[in-house]
C-alpha positions in Angstrom: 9.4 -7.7 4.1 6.3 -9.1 5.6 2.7 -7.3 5.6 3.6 -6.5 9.2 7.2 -4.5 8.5 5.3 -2.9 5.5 2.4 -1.5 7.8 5.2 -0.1 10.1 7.2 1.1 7.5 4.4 3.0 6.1 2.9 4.0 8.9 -0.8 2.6 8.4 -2.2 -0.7 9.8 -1.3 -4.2 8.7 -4.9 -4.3 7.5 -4.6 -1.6 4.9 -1.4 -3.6 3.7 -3.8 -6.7 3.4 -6.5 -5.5 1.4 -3.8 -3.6 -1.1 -2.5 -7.0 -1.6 -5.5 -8.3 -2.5 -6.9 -6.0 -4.9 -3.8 -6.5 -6.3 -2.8 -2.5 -5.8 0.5 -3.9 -4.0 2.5 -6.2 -5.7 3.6 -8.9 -3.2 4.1 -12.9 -3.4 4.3 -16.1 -1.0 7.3 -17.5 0.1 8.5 -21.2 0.6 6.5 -20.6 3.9 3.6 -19.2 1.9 3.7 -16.2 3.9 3.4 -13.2 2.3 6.6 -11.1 1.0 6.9 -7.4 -0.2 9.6 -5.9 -2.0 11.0 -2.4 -0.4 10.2 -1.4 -4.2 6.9 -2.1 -4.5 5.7 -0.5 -0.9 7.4 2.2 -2.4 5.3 2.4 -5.7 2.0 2.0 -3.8 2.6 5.0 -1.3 3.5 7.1 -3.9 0.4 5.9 -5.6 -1.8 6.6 -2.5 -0.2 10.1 -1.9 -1.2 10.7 -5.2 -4.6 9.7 -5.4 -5.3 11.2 -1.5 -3.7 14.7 -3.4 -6.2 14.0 -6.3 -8.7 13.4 -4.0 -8.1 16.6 -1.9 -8.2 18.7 -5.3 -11.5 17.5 -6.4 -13.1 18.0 -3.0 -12.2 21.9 -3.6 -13.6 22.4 -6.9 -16.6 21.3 -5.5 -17.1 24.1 -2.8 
């Protein structure tokens, strides 16, 4: 899928798929077109990733209160 079907797919901006990509914390490659291509897979991986850290994230904010 492109950057633009992975933004809508999980449901944040195509911009936030774009700077995954390159920090390289979503796995995509170029096509023959050299556009970029996401697997269903690996949009997967990095939202459960992110739902993880933001949970992390959440848990260490209230050990500090």
């Amino acid at each position: 899928m492109s950057p633009a079907q992975a933004a809508q797919a999980a449901n944040v901006s195509r911009w936030t798929i774009m700077r995954a990509i390159k920090s390289a914390d979503l796995q995509a490659f170029r096509d023959n077109k050299n556009q970029w291509r996401i697997k269903a897979d690996d949009l997967n991986a990095w939202l459960s990733a992110q739902c993880a850290h933001t949970v992390q994230e959440e848990a260490d904010a209230h050990l500090v209160h």
